[in-house]
LUMNUMAR-637297 format. One record per atom (N, C-alpha, C): x, y, z. Coordinates in steps of 0.001 Angstrom, whole numbers, padded with zeros to 6 digits, always signed. Each point is the difference from the previous one (the first is absolute). Example, Ala and Ser with C-alpha at 12.3 -4.5 7.8 and 13.67 -1.06 7.14 Angstrom:
<sites>
+013190-005690+007800
-000890+001190+000000
+000900+001200+000000
-000350+001050-000720
+000820+001190+000060
-000770+001090+000730
</sites>
This chain:
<sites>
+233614+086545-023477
-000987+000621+000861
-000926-001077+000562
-000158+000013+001029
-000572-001247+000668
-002058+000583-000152
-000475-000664-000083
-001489+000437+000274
-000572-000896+001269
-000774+001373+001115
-000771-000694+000791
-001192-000672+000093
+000219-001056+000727
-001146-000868-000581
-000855+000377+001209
-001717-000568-000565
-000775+000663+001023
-000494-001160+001127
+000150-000192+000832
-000071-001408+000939
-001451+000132+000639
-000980+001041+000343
-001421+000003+000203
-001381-000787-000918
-000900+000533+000280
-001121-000932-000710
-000623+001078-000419
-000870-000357-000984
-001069+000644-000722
-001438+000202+000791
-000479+000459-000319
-001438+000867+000379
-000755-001147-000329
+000195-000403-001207
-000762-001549-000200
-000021-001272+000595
+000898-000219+000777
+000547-000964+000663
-000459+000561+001182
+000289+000877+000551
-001220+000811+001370
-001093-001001+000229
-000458+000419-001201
-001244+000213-000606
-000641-001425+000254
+000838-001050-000525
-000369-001196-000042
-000027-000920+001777
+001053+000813+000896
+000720-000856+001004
-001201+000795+000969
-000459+001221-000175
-001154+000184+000803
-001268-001045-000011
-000388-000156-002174
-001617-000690+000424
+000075-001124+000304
+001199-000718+000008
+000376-001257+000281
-000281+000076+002162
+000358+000944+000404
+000305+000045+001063
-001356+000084+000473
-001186+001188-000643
-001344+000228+000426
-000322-001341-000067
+000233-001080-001583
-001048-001207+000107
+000204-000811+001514
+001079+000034+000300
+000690-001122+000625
-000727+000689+001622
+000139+001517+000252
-000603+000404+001241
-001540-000178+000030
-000746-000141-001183
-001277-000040+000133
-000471-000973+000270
+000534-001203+000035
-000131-001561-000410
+000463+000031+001804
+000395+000124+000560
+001131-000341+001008
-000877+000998+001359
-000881+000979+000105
-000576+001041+000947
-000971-001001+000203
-001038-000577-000585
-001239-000460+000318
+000573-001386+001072
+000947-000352-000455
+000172-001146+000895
+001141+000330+001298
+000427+000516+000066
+001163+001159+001168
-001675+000368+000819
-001196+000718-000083
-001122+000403+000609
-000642-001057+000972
+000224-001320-001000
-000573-001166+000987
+001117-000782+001262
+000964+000232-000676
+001519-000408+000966
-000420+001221+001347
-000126+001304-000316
+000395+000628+001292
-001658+000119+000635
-001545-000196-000745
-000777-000475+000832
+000007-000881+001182
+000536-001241-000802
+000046-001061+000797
+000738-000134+001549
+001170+000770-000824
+000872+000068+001378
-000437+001505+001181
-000842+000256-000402
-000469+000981+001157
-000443-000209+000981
-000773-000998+000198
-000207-000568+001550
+001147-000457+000412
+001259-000570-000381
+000749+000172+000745
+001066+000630+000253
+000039+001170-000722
+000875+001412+000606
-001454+000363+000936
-000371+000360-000225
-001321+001049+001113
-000058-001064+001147
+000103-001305+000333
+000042-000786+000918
+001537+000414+000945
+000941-000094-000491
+001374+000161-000239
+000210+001429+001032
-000488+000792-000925
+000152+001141+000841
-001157+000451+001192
-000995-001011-000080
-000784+000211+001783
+000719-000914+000485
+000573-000940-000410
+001796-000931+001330
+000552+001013+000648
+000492+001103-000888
+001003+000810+000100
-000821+000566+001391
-001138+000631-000309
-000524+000915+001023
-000175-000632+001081
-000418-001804+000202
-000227-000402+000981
+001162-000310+000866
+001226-000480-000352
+001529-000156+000170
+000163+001391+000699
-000372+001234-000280
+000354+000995+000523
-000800+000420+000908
-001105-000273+000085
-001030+000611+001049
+000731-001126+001059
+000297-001472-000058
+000190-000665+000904
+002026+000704+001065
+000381+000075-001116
+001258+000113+000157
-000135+001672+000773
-000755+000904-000181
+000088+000797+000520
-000629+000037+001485
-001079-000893+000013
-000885-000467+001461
+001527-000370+001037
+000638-000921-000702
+000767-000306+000800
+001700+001098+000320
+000267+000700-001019
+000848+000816+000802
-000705+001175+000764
-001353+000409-000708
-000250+000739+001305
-000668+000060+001477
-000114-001173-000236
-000851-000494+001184
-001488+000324+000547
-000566+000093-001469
-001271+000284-000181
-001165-000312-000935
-001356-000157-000032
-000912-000531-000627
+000368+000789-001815
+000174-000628-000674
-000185+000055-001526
-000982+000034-000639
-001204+000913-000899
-000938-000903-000606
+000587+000548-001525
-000879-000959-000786
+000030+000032-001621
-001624-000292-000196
-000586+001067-000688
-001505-000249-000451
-000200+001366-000417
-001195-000146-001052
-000518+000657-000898
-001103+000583+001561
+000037+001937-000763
-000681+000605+001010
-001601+000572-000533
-000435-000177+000487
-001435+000561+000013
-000531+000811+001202
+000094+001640-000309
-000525+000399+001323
+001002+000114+001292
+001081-000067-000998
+001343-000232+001028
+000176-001388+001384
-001181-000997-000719
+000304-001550+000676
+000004-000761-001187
+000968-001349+000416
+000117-000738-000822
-001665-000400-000672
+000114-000449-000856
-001653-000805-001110
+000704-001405-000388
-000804-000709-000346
+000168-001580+000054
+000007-000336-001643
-001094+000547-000514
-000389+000056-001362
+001255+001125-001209
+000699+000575+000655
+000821+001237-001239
+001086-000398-000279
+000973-000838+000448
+001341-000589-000530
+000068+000353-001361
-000732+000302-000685
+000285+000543-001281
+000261+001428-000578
-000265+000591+001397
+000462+001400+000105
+001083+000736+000102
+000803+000522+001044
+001218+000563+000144
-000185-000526+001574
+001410-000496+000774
-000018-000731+000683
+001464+000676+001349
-000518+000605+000677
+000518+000746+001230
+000790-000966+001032
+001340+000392+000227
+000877-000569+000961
+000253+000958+001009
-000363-000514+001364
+000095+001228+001149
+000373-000883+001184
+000587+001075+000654
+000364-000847+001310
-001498+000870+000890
-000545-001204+000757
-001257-000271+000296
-000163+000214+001100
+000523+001495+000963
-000700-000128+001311
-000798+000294+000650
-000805+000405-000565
-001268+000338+000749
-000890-000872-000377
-001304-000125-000369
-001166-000514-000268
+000634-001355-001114
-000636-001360+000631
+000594-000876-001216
-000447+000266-001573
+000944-000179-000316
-000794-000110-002004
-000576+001526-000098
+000191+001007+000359
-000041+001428-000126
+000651+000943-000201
+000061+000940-000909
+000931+000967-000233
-000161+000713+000866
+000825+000924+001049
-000549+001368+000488
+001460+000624+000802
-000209+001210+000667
+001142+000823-000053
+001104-000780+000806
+000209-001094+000569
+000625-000785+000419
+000776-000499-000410
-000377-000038-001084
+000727-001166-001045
+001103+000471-001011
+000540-000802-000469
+000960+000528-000922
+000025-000664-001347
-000246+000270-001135
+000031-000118-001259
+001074-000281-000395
+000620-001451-000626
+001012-000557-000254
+000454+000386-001702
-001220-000814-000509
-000230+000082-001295
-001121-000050-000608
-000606+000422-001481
-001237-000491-000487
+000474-000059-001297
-000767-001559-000235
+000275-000822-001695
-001103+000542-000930
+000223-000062-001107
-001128+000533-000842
-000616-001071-000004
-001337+000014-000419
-001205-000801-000780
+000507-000999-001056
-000801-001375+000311
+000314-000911-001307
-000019+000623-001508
-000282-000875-000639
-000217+000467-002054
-001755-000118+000468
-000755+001009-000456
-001801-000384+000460
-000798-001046-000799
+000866-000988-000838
-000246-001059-000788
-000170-000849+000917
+000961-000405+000974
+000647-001107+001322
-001145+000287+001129
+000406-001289-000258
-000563-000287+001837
+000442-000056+001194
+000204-000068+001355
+000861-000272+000824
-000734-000191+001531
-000015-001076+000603
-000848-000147+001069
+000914-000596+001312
-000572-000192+001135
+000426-000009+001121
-000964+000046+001326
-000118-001242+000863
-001422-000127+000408
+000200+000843+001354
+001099+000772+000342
-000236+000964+001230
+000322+001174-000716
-000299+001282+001422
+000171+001048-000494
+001735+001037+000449
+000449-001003+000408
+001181+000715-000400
+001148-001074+000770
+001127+000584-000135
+000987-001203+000772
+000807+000862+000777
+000109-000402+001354
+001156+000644+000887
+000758-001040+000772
+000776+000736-000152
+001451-000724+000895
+000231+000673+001773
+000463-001330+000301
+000293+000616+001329
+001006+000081-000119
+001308+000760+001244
+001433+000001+000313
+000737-001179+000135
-001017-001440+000180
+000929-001306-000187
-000418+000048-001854
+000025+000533-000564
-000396-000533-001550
-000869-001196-000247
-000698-000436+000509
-001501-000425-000322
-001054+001071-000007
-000861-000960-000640
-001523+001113-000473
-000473-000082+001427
-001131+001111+000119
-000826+000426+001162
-001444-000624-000694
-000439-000794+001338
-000842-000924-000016
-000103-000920-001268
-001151-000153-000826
-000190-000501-001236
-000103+000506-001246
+001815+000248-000182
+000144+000706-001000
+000501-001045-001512
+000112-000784+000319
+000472-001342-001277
-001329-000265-000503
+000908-000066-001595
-001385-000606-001108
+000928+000187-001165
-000626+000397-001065
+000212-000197-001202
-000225+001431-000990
+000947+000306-000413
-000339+001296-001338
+000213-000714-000799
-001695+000175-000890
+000216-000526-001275
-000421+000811-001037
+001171+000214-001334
-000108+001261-001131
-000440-001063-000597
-001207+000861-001082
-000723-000741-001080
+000298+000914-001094
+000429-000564-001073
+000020+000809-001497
-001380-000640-000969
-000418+000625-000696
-000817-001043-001033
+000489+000402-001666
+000350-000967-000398
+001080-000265-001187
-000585+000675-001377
+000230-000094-001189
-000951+000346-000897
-000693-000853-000477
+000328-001513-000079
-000618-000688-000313
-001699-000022+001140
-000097+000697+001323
-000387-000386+000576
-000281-000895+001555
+000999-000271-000464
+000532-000992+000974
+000478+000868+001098
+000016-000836+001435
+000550+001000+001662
+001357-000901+000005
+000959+000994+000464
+001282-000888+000034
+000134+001068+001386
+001140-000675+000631
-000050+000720+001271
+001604-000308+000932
+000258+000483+001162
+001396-000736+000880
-000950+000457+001661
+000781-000897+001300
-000842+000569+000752
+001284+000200+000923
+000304+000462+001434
+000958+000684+000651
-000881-000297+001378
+000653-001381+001007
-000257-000289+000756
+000863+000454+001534
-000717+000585+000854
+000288+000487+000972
-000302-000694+001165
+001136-000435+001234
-000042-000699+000804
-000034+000810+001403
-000465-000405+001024
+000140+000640+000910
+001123+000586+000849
+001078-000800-000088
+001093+000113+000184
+000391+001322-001149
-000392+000261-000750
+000747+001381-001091
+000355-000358-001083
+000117-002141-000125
+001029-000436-001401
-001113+000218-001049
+000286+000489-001503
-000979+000234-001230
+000875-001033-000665
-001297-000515-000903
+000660-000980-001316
-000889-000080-001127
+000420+000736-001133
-000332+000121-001053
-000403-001454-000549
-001182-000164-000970
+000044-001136-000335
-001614+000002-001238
-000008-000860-000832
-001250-000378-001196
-001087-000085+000914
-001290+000734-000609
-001316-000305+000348
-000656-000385-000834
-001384-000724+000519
-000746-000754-001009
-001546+001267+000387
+000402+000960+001144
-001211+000620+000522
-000557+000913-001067
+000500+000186-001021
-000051+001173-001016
-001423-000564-001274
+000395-001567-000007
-000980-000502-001024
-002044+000631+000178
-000274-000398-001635
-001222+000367+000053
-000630-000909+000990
</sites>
């Protein structure tokens, strides 16, 4: 008579391969928190590329003014980039929302820890894909670390439409 043997694990052995697993996750979260801090200015940079690449790219197949800017009052504001940030094709009133216009997309709001600045109040594209008038400068996201410390990335915009991600020193105390 043959006897079956039992090839599973014990409740004790569970038991053990879990707190082993809690120590090892508890030890391992606090520092995973500072990895995906850090790198948040540049996903959130990353994805206003995305929006600007598209506001431009869309100026130019449709043969019309683009803007991207945070609305106040249904016109762009200079100061809110840290808000939720409106893509419209722009024909009526410059840098204005109104029944003219058409609503592309809207991004949510940064993390309200972050910073995020930009010395005009909004950016539009014309149908050749350059900005309308003086729309080049600089977005720069600021995080401030736990130690304290400002660490930051900034997202440079040319008149011509080209963006290039890149280290800032603008973030320091």
């Amino acid at each position: 008579m043959n006897k079956i043997k039992n090839t599973g694990f014990s409740l004790f052995e569970l038991l053990i391969v879990l707190a082993i697993s809690a120590i090892v996750a508890s030890l391992a979260i606090p520092s995973m928190s500072e990895v995906i801090s850090i790198n948040r200015p540049k996903h959130a940079l990353m994805y206003l590329d995305r929006l600007i690449s598209y506001a431009r790219l869309k100026a130019v197949y449709s043969g019309e003014r683009v803007t991207l800017c945070p609305l106040v009052s249904n016109c762009c504001a200079k100061n809110y980039w840290h808000t939720e940030l409106t893509l419209f094709i722009d024909r009526g009133q410059l840098k204005c929302l109104n029944t003219q216009d058409t609503i592309l997309t809207v991004s949510t709001s940064i993390n309200p820890t972050d910073d995020i600045s930009y010395q005009r109040a909004g950016v539009t594209f014309k149908h050749t894909g350059s900005t309308w008038g003086l729309a080049n400068g600089t977005f720069v996201y600021c995080i401030t670390k736990r130690d304290g410390s400002k660490y930051g990335k900034a997202l440079s915009l040319s008149t011509a439409g080209r963006t290039r991600l890149q280290d800032t020193s603008r973030c320091k105390l």
